[in-house]
N, C-alpha and C positions, 0 to 999 in steps of 0.2 A: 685473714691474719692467723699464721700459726706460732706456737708455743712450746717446747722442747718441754721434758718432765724427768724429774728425777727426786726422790724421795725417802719416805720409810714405808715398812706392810704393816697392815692391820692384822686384827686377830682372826682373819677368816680365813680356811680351806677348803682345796678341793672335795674331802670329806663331808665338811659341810654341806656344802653347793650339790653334791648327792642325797645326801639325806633329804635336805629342801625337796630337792625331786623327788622324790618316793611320799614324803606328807601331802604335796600337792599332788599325786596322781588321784583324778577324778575332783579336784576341786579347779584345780585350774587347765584352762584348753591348751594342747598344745599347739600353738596361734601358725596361722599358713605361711607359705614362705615363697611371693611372688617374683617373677623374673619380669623387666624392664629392659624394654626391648629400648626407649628412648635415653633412656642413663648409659645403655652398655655402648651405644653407638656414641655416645659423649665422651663417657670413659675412656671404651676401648678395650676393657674388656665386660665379662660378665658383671652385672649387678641386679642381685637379687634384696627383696623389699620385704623383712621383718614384720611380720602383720600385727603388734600388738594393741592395734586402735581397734582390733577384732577379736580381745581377750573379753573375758566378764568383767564387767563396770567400765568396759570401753578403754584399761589401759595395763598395764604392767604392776599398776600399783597390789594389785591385791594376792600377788604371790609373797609379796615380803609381809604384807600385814597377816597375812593366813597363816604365817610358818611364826612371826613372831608370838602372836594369841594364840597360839597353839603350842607355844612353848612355856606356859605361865603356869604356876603352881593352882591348885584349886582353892588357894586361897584369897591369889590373885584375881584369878577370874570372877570371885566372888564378889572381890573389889568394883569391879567394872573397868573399863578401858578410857580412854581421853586420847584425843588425837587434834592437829591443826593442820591443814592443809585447803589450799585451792581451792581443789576440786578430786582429783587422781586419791589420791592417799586416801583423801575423805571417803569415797565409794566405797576402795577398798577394804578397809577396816570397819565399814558399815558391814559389808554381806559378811566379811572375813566375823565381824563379832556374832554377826544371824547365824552363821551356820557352825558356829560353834558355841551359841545358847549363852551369848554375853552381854552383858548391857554397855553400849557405849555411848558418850557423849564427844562429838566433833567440833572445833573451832574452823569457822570458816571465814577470811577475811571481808569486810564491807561490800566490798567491789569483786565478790566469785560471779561466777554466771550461776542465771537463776534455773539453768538446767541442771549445773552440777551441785546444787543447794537442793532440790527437789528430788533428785536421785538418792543422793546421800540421806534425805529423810525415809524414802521409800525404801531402803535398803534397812532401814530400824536402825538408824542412830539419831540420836534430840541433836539439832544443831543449832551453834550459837554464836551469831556474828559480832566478829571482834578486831579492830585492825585495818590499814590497809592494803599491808603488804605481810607476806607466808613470817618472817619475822616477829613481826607485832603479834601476830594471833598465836604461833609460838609460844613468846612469853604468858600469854593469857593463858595458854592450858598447861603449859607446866604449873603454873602457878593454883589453877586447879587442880591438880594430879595431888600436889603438895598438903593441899585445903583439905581435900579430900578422902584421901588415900587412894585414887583409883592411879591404875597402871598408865604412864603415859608411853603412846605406842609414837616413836620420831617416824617421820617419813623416810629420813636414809639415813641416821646416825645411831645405826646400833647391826652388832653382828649377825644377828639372825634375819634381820631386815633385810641386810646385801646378800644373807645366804640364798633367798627365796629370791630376791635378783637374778641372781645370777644362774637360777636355770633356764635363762632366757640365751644365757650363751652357751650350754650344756644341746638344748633344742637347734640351736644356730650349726653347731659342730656336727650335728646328727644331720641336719636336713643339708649342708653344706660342706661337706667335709672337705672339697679342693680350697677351700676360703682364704684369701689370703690379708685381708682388710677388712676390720670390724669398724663400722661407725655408727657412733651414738650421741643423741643429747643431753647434755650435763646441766640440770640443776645443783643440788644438794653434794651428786656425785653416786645415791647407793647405785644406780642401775648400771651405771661405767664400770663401777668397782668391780659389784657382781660379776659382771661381763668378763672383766678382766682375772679375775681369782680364775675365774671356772675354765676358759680359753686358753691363759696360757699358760695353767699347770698341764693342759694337755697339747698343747699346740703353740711353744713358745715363737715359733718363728711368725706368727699371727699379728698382723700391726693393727694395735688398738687403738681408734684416734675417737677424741671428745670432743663436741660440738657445743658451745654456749651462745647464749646472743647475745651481739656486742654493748648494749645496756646492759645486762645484768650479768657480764662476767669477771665474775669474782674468782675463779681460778687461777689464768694468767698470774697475778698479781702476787696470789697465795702461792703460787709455786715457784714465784720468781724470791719472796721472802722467807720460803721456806717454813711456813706455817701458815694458815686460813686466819686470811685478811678479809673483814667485811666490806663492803663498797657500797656505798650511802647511794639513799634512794633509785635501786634499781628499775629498769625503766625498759620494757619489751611489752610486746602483744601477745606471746608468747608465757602466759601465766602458769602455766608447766614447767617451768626451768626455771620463774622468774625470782630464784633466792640467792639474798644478798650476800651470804656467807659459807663456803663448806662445811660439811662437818668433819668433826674430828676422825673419825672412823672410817669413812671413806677417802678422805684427804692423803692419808699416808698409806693405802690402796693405789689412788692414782698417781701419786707420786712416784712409785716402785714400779706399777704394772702398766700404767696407759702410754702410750708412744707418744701421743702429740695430743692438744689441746688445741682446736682452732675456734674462731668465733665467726660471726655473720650476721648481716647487716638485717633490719625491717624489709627491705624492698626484696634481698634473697630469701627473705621467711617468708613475703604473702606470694613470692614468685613460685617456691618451693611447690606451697599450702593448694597453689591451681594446678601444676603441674600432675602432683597427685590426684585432683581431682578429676583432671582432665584424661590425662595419658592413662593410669590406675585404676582410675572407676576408683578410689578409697577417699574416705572420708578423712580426715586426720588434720589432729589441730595443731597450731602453729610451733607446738615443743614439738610434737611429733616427725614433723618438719621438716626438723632443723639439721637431720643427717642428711637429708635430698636438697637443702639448700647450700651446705658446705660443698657438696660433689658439684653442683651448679655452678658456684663461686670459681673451684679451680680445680678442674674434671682431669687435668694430669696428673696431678699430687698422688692420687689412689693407684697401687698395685691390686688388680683383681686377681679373681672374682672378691668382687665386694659384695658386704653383707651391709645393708644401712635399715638402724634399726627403728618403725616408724612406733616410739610409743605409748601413744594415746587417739585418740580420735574424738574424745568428748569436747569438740568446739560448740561455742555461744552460736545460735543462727546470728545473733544480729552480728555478732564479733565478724563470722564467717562472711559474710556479705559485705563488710568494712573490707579484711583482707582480700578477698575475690576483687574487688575493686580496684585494693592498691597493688594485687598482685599486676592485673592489667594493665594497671597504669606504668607500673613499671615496665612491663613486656612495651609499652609501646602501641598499647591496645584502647586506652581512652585518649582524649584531645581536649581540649579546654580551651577554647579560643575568647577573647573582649574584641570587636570590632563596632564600629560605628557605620551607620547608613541615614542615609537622607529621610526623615521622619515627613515617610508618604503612603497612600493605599499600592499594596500592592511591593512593598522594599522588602521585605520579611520572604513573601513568596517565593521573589528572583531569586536572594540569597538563598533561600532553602533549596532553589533547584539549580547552581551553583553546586553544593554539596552533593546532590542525588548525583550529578554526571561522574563525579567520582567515586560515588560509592560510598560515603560516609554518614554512618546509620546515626542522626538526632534523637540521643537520649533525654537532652535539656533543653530548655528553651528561657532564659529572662531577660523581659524588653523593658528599656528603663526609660522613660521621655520627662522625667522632671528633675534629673540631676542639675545644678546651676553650674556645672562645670561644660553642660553642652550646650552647643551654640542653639538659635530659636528652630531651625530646621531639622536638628538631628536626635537621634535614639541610639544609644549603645543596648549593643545585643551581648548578652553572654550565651556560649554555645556549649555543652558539652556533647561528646561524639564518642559513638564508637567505630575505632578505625581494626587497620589489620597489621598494624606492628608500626615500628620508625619509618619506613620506605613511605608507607600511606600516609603516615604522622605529612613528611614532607613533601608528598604531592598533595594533599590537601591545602596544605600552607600554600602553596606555590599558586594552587586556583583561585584560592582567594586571593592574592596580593593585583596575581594579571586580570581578575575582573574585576579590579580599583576598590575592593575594601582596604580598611587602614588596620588594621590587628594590632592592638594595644596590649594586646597579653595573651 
């Protein structure tokens, strides 16, 4: 589903979004920029893959935290820093305070992955769980900045935040210059905005399109009333994008600068997330995604050479192993059958080599023989399977049915 855009600009320029580059030269990488051979043949034309789940701390966040703490009076910094976020921002502003000699403290919500909680400590900031969602802990640390006096650094609601953004589209211009379509996914909104100040003060014919998950897109809505609307309990796997509200300062950014705003389902995010890992060889989590999941969804829409920008890659293993799963499932790649068989030695067997003739690899097995819903002879089996897409899905079905199981689900 996409979303037309039109709005007010924020306080940021192309000035800026240079300068950012130049404070960041030798603090942040400038991240590879791979070509996909599987997306351009979907496409149609070129589509090259934004590497920033291969920046430091695993994502984009810590250009804009590095340029904002480093634009703070010495008074400020004396203060210390206070930040809320995920997991991304949090890194960020971890190393961004270490190697600029600051003390910070992070808000991180309940439910972060205990990889990006462990990092964000190793990185030397105290972290302090608050919240369940990027909102609520939000609140919590502004509310400490306030207590306090320490500096509170937003994730993407402040000008110098989108300025260090947006040398990610400064790097995009350089390493791509035929480009004719930029895709990114849209949280809060700085790394779009970014994107957008910096691309198309130089390249206005350059089509900027944002990418949200359709649980927690709060954009649509906001740009359709013309000011950021929050959308109550947002709801994605995707906990890199996953905030309920724009901000002000990137808002009227995208409204001016980004061409379209499209959103995408769970099933195209963990499809995306294997796709990557498959075809890519890259690791990237499920915000990072979310531009190879739009292109997925409707691979005509895009004027290439596309750029889609993957970025983060700091996923949960367990989370990752969740989506690998449903990405599958989705492809057409797992099976999940309930059938019943005659509770005898040797029923289990047959059935199982029923399966082997067609090839379908038994990941699961549960035999139930005391349900009061089955008759005295029989045992319902539940199967789970790995097949090799819908084609297998229904020749599997089909060998069960013609060697007389009954498939109840």
């Amino acid at each position: 589903m996409s979303y037309s855009t039109a709005a007010l600009v924020g306080p940021v320029t192309l000035d800026d979004v240079r300068g950012a580059q130049k404070m960041l030269s030798g603090v942040a990488r400038v991240t590879a920029m791979e070509g996909s051979r599987h997306l351009s043949q979907l496409v149609g034309s070129p589509v090259h893959l934004k590497c920033e789940n291969l920046q430091r701390t695993g994502s984009f966040k810590l250009r804009g935290a590095y340029v904002r703490i480093a634009g703070l009076l010495p008074e400020q910094r004396a203060a210390g820093v206070v930040a809320a976020s995920a997991g991304n921002h949090a890194q960020g502003v971890a190393l961004a305070s270490s190697l600029l000699g600051v003390r910070s403290t992070v808000f991180m919500p309940k439910g972060a992955p205990l990889p990006k909680i462990s990092a964000t400590r190793d990185y030397g900031a105290e972290v302090r769980l608050h919240g369940q969602v990027v909102d609520e802990t939000l609140a919590a640390a502004q509310e400490y900045a306030e207590r306090t006096g320490a500096v509170f650094i937003h994730p993407f609601d402040h000008p110098d935040v989108i300025a260090g953004q947006g040398t990610v589209g400064l790097e995009v211009l350089e390493q791509c210059p035929e480009v004719r379509t930029i895709v990114v996914g849209i949280g809060g909104g700085g790394l779009v905005a970014g994107i957008a100040v910096a691309v198309k003060a130089v390249r206005p014919d350059v089509r900027i399109v944002g990418v949200q998950a359709e649980g927690a897109a709060a954009y649509p809505p906001s740009l359709a009333a013309g000011r950021p609307v929050a959308v109550e309990h947002p709801v994605t796997m995707a906990d890199g994008i996953k905030v309920g509200r724009p901000g002000d300062v990137p808002f009227g950014v995208v409204g001016e600068l980004v061409d379209e705003v499209r959103t995408v389902s769970e099933d195209e995010l963990s499809t995306a997330l294997l796709l990557c890992l498959e075809r890519a060889k890259l690791v990237v989590e499920p915000a990072g995604a979310s531009p190879v999941a739009a292109l997925l969804s409707d691979p005509g829409a895009f004027e290439g050479p596309v750029v889609a920008v993957l970025s983060g890659g700091n996923v949960d293993p367990v989370l990752m192993q969740g989506v690998l799963r449903h990405g599958m499932a989705a492809q057409g790649r797992y099976l999940a059958v309930r059938l019943r068989l005659t509770d005898r030695p040797g029923a289990l067997a047959t059935l199982l080599g029923v399966l082997s003739v067609v090839d379908a690899n038994v990941l699961d097995v549960s035999h139930v023989r005391t349900d009061p819903r089955l008759g005295l002879t029989e045992a319902e089996v539940e199967l789970h399977l790995e097949t090799k897409g819908p084609e297998h899905c229904a020749e599997v079905g089909r060998a069960l049915r013609e060697a007389g199981y009954p498939v109840i689900g």
